[in-house]
N, C-alpha and C positions, 0 to 999 in steps of 0.2 A: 685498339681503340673501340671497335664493337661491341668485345665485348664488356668493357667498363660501360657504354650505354649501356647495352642491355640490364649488364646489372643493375645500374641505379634504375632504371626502368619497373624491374622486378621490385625493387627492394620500395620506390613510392606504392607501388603499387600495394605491395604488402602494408604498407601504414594505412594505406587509404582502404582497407578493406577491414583494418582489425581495429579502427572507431566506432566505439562503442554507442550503442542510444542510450537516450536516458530520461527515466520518467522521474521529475522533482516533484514529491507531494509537500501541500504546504498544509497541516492541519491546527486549529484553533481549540482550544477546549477552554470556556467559557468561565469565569468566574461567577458563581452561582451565589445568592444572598438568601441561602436553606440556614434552620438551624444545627442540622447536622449534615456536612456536608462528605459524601463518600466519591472518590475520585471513581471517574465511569468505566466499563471493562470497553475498549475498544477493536475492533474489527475492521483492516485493509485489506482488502482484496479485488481480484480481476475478474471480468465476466467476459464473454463476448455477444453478440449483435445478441443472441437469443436468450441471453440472461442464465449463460449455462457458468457454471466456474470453471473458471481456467489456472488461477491460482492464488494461493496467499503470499501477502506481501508482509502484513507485521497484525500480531495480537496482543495487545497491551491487557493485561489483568494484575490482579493483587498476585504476587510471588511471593508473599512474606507469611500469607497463612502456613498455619501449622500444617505436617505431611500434604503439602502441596494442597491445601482445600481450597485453595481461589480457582482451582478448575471445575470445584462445582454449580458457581453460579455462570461459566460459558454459554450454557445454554438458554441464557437470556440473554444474547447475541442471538435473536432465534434465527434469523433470516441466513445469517454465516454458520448457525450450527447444524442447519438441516441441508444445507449446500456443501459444508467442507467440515465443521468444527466437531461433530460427533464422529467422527472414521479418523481422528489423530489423539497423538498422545501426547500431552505438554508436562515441558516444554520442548519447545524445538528450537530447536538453535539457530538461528540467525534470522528468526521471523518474530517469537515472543518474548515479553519483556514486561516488566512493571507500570503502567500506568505515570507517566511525566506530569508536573503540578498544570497549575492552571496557564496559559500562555498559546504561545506560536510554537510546533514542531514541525521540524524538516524532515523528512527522508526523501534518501538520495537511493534509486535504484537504477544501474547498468544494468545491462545486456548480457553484462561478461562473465555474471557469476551467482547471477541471480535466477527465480524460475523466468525471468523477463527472455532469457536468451535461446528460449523452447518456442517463444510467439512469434508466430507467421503475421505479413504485413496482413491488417486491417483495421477494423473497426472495433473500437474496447468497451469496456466502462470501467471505471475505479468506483468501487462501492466500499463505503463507509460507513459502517454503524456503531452506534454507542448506545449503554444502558448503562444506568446506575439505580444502584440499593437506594431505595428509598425518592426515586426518582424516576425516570421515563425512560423514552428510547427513541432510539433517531436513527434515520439509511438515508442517507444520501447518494445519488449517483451521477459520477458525471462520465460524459461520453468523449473521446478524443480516439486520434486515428496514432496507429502503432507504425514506427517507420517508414512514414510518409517523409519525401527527400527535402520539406523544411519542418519550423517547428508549429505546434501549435499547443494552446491550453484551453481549460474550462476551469470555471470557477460554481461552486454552490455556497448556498449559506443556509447555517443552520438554524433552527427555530429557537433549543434552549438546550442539549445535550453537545452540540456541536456547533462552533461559530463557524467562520469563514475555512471552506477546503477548496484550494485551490492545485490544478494538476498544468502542468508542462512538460510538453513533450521533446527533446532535443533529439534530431535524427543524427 
């Protein structure tokens, strides 16, 4: 009979250790009234307290240029190209992607299989920048605490490149 405790003992235990966090970003990208409108190259990424990078989350650009040319206007992402986006080579898998129409996007990122599960407990920022052709550019940064044993969020809002980005932290 011990050892049936023990095991179920072991065996919560092991669930209760292998629960993942999870950072939900909510990002806005603005309907614009340009006469020609070009959807903006985006930039999610992590920093910590000292504004060093710690890693990328997702890179939205044009994927439909010919021999990959939408990697040449990355570096009007300048703030993410001098931090992370000039030392990689796109795409990369499971971080870049095409540019989503105008609206609300989600991403969902765990602990469990993401660069999320490398971050020691503290203090972050998600930083978010956009630029577009014929258009401007925008970073936003919001600060929240990395598995802290409840949850918390931040929200910013954006001027005219980025609406509302809102982050939640679930320990």
């Amino acid at each position: 009979m011990k050892q049936f405790f023990y095991g179920a003992f072991l065996t919560l235990s092991l669930i209760a250790t292998v629960k993942a966090a999870e950072l939900n970003v909510s990002l806005q990208i603005p309907a614009l009234n340009v006469a020609e409108y070009h959807r903006p190259y985006v930039a999610v990424w992590l920093e910590n307290d000292n504004q060093q990078f710690v890693a990328n989350l997702s890179v939205w650009y044009d994927l439909k240029k010919r021999d990959n040319g939408g990697t040449k206007w990355l570096k009007d992402l300048r703030q993410w190209w001098r931090k992370s986006g000039r030392e990689l080579t796109m795409p990369i898998d499971g971080v870049s992607g095409a540019t989503p129409n105008v609206g609300e996007h989600q991403m969902v990122f765990s602990d469990k299989n993401t660069p999320l599960n490398k971050l020691t407990v503290g203090h972050y920022q998600l930083v978010v920048e956009a630029a577009r052709e014929g258009g401007g550019r925008e970073v936003l940064r919001i600060p929240f605490d990395w598995q802290n044993k409840k949850a918390s969020q931040g929200a910013a809002q954006g001027q005219e490149e980025l609406g509302k980005v809102t982050v939640l932290v679930k320990p």
